[in-house]
VOBA-1610 file (N, C-alpha, C; in pm, whole numbers, padded with zeros to 5 digits, always signed):
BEGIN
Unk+07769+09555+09904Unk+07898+09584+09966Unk+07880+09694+10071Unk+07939+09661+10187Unk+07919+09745+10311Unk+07997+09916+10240Unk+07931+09991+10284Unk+07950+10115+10298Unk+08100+10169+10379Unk+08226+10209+10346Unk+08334+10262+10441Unk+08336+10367+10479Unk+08291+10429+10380Unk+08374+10582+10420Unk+08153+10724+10416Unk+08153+10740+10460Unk+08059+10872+10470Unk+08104+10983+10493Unk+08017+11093+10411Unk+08016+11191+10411Unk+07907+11305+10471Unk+07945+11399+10550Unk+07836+11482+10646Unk+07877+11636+10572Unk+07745+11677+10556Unk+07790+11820+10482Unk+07707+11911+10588Unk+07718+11985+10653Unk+07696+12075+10775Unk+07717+12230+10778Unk+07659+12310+10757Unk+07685+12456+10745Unk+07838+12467+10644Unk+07837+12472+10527Unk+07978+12452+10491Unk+08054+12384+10542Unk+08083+12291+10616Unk+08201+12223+10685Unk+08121+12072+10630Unk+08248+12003+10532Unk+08227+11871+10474Unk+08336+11791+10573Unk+08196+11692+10679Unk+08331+11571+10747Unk+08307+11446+10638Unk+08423+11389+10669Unk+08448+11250+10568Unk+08457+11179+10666Unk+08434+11048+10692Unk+08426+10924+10814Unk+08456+10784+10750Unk+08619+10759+10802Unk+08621+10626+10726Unk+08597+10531+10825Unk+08494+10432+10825Unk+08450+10323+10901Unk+08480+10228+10846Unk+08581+10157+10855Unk+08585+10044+10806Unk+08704+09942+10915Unk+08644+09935+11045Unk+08706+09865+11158Unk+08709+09717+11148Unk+08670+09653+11055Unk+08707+09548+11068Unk+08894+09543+11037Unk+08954+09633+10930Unk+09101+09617+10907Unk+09143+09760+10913Unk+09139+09807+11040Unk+09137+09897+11134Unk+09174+10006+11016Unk+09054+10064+10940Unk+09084+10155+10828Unk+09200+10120+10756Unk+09235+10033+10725Unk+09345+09977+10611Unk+09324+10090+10441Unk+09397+10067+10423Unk+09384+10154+10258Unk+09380+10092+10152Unk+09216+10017+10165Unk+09185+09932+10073Unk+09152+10001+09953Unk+09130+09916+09820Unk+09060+10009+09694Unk+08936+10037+09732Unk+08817+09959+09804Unk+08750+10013+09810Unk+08709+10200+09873Unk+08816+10178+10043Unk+08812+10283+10104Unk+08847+10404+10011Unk+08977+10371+09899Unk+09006+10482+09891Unk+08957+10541+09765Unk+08877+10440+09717Unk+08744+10496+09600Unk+08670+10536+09663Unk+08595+10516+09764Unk+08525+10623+09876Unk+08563+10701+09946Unk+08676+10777+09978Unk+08754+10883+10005Unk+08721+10966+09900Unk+08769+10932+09772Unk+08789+10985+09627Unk+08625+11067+09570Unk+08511+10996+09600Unk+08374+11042+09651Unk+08373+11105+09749Unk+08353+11146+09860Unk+08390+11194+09978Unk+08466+11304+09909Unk+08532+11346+09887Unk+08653+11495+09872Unk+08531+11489+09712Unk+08470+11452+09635Unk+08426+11508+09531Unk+08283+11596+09570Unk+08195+11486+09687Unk+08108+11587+09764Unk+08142+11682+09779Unk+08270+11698+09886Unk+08281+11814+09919Unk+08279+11934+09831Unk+08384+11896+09722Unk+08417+12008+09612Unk+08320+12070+09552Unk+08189+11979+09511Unk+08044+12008+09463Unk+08002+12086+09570Unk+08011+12088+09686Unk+07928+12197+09792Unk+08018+12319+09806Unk+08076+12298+09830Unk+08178+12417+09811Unk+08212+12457+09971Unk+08253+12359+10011Unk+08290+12315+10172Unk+08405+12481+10199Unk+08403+12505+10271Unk+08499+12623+10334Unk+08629+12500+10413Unk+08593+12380+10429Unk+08691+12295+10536Unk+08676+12199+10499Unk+08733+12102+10482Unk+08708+11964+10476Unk+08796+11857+10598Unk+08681+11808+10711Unk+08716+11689+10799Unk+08745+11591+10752Unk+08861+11524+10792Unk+08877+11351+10757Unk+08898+11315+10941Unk+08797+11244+10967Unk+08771+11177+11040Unk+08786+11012+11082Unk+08739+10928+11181Unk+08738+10818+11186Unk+08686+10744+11264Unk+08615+10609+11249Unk+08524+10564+11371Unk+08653+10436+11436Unk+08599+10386+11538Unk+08727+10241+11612Unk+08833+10334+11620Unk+08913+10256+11693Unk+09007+10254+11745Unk+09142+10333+11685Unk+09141+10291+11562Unk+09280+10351+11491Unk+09224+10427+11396Unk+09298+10529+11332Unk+09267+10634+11253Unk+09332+10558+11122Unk+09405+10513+11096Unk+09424+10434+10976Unk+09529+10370+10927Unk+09531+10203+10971Unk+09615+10109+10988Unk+09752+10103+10840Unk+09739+10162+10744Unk+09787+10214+10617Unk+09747+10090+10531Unk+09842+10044+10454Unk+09815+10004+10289Unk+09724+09845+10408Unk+09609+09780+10325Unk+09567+09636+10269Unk+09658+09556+10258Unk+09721+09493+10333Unk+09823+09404+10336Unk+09762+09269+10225Unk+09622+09278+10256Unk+09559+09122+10191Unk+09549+09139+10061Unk+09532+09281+09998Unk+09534+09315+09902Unk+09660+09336+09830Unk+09745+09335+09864Unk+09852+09365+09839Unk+09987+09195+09838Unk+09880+09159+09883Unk+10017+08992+09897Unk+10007+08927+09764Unk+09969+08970+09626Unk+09988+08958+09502Unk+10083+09003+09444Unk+10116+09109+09503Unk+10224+09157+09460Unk+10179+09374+09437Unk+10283+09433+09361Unk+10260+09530+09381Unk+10126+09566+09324Unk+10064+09693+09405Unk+09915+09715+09328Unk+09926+09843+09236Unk+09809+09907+09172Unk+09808+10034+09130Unk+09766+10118+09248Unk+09917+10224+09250Unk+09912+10328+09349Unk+09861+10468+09310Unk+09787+10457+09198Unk+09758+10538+09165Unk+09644+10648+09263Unk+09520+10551+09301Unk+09424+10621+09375Unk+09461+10665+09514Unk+09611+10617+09561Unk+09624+10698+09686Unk+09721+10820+09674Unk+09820+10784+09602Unk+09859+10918+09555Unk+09761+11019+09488Unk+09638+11004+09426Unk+09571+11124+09400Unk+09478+11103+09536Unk+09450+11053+09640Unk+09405+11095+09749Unk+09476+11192+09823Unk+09631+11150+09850Unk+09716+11267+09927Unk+09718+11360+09818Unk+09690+11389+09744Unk+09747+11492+09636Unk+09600+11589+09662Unk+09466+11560+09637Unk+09377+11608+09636Unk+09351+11644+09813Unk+09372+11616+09938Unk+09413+11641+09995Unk+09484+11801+10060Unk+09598+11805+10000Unk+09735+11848+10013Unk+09633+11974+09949Unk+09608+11922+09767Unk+09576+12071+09704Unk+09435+12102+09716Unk+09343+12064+09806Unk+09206+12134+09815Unk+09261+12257+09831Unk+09136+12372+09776Unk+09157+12490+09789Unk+09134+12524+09889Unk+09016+12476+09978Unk+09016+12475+10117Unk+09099+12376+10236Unk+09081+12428+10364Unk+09197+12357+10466Unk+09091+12232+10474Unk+09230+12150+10505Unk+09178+12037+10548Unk+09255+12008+10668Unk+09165+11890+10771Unk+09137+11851+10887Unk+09174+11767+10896Unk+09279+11675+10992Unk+09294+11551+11027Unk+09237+11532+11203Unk+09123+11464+11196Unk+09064+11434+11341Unk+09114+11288+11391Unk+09236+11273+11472Unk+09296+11166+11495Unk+09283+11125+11599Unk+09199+11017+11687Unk+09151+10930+11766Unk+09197+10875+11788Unk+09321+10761+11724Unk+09351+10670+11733Unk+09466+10624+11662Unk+09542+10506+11695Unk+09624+10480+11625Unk+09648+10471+11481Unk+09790+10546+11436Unk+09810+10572+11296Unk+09966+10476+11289Unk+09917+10386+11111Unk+10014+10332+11113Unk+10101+10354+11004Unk+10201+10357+10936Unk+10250+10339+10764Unk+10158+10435+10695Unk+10121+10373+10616Unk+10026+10511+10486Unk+09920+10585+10554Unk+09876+10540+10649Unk+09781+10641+10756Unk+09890+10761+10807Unk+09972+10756+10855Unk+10049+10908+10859Unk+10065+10947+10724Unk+10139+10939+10600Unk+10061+10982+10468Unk+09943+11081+10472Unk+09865+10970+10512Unk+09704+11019+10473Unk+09704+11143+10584Unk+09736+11155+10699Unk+09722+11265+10803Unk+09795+11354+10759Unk+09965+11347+10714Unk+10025+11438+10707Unk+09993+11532+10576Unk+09900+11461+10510Unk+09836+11557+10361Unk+09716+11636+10444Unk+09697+11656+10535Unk+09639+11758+10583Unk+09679+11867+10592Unk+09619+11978+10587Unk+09698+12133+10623Unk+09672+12099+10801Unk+09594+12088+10878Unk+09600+12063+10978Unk+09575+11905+11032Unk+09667+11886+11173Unk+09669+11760+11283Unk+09639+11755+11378Unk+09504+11747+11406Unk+09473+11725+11567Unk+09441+11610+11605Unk+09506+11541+11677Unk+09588+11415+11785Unk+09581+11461+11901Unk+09473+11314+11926Unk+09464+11275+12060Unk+09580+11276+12168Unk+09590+11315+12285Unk+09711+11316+12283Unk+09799+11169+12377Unk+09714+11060+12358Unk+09678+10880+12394Unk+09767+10862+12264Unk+09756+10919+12152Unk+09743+10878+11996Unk+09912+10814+12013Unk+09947+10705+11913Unk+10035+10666+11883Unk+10077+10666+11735Unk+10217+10643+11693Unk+10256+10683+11557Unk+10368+10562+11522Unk+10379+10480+11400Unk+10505+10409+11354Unk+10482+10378+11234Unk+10601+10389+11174Unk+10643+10412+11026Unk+10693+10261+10981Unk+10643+10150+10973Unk+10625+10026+11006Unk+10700+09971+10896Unk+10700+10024+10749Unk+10729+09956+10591Unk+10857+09889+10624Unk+10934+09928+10628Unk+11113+09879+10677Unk+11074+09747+10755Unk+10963+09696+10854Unk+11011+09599+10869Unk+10906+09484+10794Unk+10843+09524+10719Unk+10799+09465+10653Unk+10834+09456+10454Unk+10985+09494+10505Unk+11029+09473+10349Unk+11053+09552+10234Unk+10964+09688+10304Unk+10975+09796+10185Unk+10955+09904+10239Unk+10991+10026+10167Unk+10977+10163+10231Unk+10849+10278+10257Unk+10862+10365+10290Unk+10787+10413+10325Unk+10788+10556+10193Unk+10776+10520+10105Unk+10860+10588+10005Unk+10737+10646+09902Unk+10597+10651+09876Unk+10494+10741+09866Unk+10461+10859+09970Unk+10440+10801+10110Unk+10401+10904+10195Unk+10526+10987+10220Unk+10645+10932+10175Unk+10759+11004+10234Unk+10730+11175+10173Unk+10645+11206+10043Unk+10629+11300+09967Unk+10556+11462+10043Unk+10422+11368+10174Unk+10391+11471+10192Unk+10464+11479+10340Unk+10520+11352+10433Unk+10587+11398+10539Unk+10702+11477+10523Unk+10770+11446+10489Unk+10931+11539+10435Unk+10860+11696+10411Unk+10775+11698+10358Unk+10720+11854+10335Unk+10683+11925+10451Unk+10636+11843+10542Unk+10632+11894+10660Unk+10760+11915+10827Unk+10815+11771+10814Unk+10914+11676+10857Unk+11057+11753+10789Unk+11158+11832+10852Unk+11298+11807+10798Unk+11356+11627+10848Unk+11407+11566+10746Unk+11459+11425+10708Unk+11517+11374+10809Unk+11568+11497+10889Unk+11697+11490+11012Unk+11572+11426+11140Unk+11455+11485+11135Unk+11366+11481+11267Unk+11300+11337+11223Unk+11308+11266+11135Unk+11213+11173+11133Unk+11288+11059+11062Unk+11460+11075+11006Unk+11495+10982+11017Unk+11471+10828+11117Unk+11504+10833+11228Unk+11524+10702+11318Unk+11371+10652+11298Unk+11279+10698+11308Unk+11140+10666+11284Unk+11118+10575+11156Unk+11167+10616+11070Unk+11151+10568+10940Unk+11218+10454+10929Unk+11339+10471+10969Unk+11454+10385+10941Unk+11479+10283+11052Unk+11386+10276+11151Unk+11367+10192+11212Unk+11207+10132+11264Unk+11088+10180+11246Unk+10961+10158+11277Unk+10914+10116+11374Unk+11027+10234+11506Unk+10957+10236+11625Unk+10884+10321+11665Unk+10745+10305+11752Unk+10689+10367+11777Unk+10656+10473+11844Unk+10645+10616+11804Unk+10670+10702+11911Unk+10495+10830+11948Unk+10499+10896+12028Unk+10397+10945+12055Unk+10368+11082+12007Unk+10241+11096+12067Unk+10213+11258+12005Unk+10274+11377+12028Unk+10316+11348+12174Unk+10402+11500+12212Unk+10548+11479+12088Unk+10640+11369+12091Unk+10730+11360+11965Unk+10670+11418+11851Unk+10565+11358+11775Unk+10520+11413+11686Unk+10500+11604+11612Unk+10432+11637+11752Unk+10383+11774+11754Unk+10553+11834+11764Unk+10638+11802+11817Unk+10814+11835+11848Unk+10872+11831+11697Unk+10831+11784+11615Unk+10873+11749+11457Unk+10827+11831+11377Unk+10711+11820+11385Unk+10605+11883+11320Unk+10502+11838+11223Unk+10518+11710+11270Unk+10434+11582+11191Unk+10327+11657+11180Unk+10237+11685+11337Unk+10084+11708+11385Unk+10117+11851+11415Unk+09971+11943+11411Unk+09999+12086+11488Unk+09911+12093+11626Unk+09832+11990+11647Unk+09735+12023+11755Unk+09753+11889+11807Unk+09798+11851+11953Unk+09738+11760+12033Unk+09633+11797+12152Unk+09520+11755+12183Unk+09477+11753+12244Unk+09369+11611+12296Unk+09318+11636+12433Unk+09251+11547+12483Unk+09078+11541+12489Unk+09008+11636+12375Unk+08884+11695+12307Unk+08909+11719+12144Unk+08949+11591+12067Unk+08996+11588+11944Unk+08851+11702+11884Unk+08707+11659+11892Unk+08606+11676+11818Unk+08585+11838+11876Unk+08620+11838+12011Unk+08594+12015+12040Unk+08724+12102+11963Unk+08871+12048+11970Unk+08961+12110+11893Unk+08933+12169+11771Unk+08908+12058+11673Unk+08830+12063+11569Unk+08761+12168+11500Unk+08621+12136+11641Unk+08505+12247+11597Unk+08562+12398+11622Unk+08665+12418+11718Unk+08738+12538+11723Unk+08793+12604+11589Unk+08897+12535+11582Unk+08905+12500+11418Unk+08840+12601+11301Unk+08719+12462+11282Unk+08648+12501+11196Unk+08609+12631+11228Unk+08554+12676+11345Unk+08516+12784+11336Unk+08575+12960+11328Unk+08695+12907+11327Unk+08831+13002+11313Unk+08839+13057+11125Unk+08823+12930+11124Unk+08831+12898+10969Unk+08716+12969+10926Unk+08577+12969+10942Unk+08501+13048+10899Unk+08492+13227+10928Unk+08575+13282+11040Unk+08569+13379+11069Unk+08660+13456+10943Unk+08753+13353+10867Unk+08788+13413+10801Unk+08719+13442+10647Unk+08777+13551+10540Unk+08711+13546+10402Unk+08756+13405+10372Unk+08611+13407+10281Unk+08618+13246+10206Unk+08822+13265+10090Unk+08817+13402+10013Unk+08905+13413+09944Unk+09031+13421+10030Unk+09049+13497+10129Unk+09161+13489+10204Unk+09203+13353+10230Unk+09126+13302+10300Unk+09194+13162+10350Unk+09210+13063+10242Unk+09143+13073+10108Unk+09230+12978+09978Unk+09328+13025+09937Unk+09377+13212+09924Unk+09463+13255+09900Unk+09581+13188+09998Unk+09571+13170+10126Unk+09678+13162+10266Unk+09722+13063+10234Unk+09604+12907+10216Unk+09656+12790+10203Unk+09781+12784+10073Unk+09705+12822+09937Unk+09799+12842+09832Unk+09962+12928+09874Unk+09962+12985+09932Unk+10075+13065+09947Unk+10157+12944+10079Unk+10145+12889+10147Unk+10195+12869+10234Unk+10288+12739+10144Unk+10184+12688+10029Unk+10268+12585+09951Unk+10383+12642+09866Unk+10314+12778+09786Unk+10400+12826+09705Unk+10537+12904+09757Unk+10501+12986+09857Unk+10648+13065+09880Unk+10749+12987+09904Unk+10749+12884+09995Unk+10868+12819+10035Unk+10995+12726+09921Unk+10888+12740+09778Unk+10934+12692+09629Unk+11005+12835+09549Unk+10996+12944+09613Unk+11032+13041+09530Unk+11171+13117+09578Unk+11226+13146+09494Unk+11359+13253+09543Unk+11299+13396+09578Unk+11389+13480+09687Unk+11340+13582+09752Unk+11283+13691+09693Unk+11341+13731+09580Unk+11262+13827+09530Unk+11191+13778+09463Unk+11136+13656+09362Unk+11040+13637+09331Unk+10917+13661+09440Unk+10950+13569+09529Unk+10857+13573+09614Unk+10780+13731+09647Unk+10875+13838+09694Unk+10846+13954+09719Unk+10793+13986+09639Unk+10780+13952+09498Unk+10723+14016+09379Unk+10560+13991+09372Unk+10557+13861+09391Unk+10370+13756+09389Unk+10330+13817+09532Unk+10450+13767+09643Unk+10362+13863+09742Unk+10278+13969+09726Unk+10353+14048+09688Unk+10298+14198+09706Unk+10186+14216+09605Unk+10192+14125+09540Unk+10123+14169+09396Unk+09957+14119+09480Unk+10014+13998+09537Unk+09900+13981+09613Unk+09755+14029+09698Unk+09909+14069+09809Unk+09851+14235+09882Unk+09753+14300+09830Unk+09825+14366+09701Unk+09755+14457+09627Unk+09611+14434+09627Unk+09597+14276+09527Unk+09478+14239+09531Unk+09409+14218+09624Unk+09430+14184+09743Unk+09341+14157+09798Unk+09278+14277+09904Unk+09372+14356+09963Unk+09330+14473+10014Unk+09253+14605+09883Unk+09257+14581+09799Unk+09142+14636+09644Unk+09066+14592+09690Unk+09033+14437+09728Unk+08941+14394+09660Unk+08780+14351+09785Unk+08680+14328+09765Unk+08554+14359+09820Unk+08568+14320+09995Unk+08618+14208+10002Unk+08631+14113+10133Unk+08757+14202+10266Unk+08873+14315+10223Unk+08932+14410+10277Unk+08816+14525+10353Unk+08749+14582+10249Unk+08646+14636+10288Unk+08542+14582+10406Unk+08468+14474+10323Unk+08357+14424+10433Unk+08482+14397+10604Unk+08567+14314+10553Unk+08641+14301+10761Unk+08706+14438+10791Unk+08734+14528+10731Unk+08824+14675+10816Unk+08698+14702+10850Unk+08551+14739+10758Unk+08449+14826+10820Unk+08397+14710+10991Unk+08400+14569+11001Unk+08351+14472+11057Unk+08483+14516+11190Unk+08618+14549+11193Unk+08703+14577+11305Unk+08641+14685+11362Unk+08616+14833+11248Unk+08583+14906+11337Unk+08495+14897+11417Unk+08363+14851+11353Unk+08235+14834+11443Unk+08223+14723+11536Unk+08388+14680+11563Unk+08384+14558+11644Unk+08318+14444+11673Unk+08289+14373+11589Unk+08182+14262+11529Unk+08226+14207+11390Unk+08185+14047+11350Unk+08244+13984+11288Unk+08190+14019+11210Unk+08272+14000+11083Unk+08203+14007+10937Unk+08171+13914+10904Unk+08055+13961+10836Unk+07949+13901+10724Unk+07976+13842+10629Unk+08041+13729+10562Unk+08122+13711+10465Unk+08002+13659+10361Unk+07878+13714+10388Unk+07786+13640+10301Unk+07762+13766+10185Unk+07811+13905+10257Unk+07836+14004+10189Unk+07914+13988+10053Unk+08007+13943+10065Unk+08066+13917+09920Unk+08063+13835+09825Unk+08186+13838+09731Unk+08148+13749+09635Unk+08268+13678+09599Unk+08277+13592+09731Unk+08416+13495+09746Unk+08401+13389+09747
//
């Protein structure tokens, strides 16, 4: 059985590559049992980032239609794809090339970050094919207020990247998807390994909490982390104006 999806592990930075252009990255069982490998590499290396990438034309046509004309399938392995996704402790990457259709926005919008081509096209297709869009709706709406992405949904016309980035589907369009990226990534490493799992976690949690709770974990936060070893190594790394060493600690 042909190979879909690969994995590249590179100075800490794990890319994932789903190739499977014959059904323009469709969200077959196979692909997304090789996704499911792919994010387990990563976790075993202990990736600071994780890329989801893509080869052809479209970044990922959504559900196996052929697979699926039996009737309903087990949705189980793509909901723990967006889920594992969403909760890596590290950020994750959507490198978008190409057209995204139905469960392929899903799969992008479970990224902490979206960088789109800015050629790239977008449609929320399920409605006219009978059924909703009503798994991925979990991680778009999280990003998406309901009001900005109603007509999209509720009708499955197609709209572009600058719309997109206006919503807040995507955060990055550009016309150097792979240089964006490597920017990116390398932003991402300037920071502590602990800071930036702490950031991602918080950016999910506060917006679930009432105000003074929040003020409460905040701060408690703070605390910890300006205590703790990685405060030290970057204040001494500002003064002497030069990046820190994050190999110094023990994050």
């Amino acid at each position: 059985m042909e190979q879909l999806v690969t994995v590249g592990l590179n100075a800490d930075i794990a890319t994932i590559t789903m190739d499977s252009q014959h059904n323009r990255n469709a969200l077959s069982m196979q692909l997304l049992a090789e996704l499911h490998t792919g994010l387990d590499a990563a976790e075993m290396a202990g990736a600071r980032a994780i890329v989801l990438r893509h080869e052809g034309p479209a970044f990922c046509a959504g559900a196996d239609l052929k697979e699926r004309s039996d009737g309903a399938p087990d949705v189980s392995p793509f909901v723990s794809v967006l889920e594992r996704l969403m909760d890596s402790e590290c950020p994750t990457i959507a490198a978008v090339d190409g057209a995204v259709r139905a469960g392929g926005i899903g799969l992008m919008a479970s990224c902490d970050l979206v960088v789109v081509n800015s050629a790239t096209t977008f449609a929320l297709t399920e409605v006219r094919i009978g059924v909703a869009a009503a798994i991925i709706s979990v991680p778009i709406l999280l990003r998406v207020p309901a009001s900005r992405i109603a007509a999209a949904m509720l009708t499955g016309e197609v709209f572009g990247a600058a719309e997109a980035r206006s919503i807040g589907l995507i955060t990055h369009v550009s016309d150097d998807v792979t240089g964006t990226v490597a920017t990116l990534v390398d932003d991402i490493r300037a920071g502590a390994p602990r800071a930036v799992r702490e950031t991602k976690a918080l950016l999910r949690r506060v917006p679930t909490l009432t105000r003074d709770v929040a003020f409460t974990e905040m701060a408690a936060l703070s605390n910890r982390l300006f205590d703790g070893p990685d405060a030290r190594i970057g204040m001494q790394a500002f003064r002497d104006k030069r990046r820190p060493n994050w190999n110094q600690s023990d994050t």
